[in-house]
C-alpha positions in Angstrom: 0.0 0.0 0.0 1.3 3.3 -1.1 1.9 6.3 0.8 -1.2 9.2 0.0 -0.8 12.8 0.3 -4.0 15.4 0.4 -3.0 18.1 -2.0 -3.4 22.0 -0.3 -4.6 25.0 -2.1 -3.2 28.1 -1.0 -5.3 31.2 -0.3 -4.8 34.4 1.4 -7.2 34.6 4.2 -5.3 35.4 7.0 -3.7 38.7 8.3 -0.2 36.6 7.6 -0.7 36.4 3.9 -1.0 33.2 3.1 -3.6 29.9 4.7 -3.4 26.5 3.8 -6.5 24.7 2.9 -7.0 21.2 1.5 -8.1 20.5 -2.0 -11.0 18.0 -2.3 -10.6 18.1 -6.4 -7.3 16.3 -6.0 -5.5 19.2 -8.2 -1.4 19.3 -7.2 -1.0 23.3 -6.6 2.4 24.9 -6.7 3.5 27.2 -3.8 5.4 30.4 -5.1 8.8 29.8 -5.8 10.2 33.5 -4.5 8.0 34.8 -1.7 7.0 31.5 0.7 3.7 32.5 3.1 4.4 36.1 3.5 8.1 36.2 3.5 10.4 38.4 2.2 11.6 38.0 -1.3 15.7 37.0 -1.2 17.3 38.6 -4.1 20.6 37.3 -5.0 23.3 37.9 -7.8 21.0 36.4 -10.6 19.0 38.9 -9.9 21.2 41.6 -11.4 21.1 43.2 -14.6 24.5 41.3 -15.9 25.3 39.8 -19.1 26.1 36.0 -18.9 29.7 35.2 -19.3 32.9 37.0 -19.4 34.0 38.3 -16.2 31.1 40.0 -14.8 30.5 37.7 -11.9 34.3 38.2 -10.9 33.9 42.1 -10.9 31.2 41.9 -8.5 32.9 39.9 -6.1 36.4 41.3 -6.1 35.5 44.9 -7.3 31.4 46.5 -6.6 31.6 44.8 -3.3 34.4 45.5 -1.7 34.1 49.3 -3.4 30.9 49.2 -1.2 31.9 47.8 1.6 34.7 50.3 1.8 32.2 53.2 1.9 30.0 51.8 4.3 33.3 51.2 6.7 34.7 54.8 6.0 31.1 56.1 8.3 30.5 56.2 11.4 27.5 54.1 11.5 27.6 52.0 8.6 24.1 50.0 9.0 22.3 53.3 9.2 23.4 53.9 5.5 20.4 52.9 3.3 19.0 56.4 2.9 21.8 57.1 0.8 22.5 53.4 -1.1 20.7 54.5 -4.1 23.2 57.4 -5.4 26.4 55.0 -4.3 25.7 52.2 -6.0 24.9 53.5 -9.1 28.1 55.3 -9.1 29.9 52.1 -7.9 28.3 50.3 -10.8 29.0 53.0 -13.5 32.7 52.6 -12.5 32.8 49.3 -12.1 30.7 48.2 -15.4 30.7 51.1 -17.6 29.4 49.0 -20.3 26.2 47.8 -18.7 23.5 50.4 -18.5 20.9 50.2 -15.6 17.5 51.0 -15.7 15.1 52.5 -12.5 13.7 48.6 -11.8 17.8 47.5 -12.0 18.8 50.1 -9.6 16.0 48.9 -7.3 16.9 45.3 -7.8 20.6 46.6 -7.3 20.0 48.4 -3.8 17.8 45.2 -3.0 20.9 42.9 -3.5 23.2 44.3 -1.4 20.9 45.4 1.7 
């Protein structure tokens, strides 16, 4: 005898954003993939507005990041900073890939990334 499983349907009844009720018509429902029951969405380096291949990846890691980094260490409070994220990391990224362009929705993806 097999193992059964009762397949849920997600609604959003709750004041959490998201319930879990079961499905009687036997339909197989997928939960979201980037924002699970009300959670934060987790951006990560995919996210960002760079071309595939070449050395793109490498520039973040050894050169955007520890540009930023640097600026936030050089302030007194460094995790009180975000007011001001926008303006630096666009001119981190225009030094570090002048050949990439960024739009308003990058920059917001941008500032989401690294906060």
């Amino acid at each position: 005898m097999g193992i059964g499983f009762l397949p849920v349907r997600l609604s959003d009844s709750t004041n959490t954003g998201c319930s879990i009720t079961s499905s009687t018509s036997g339909d197989i429902v997928r939960m979201p993939k980037r924002v699970p029951c009300g959670r934060k969405p987790r951006y990560t380096v995919s996210d960002l507005p760079l071309p595939q291949g070449g050395r793109n990846a490498q520039n973040w890691k050894k050169a955007f990041l520890p540009s930023l980094l640097a600026w936030a260490g050089a302030h007194e409070d460094p995790f009180g900073l975000n007011g001001e994220l926008y303006d630096v990391v666009t001119e981190i990224w225009s030094t570090v890939f002048p050949g990439v362009p960024l739009e308003e929705n990058d920059v917001t993806n941008l500032v989401k990334v690294v906060s």
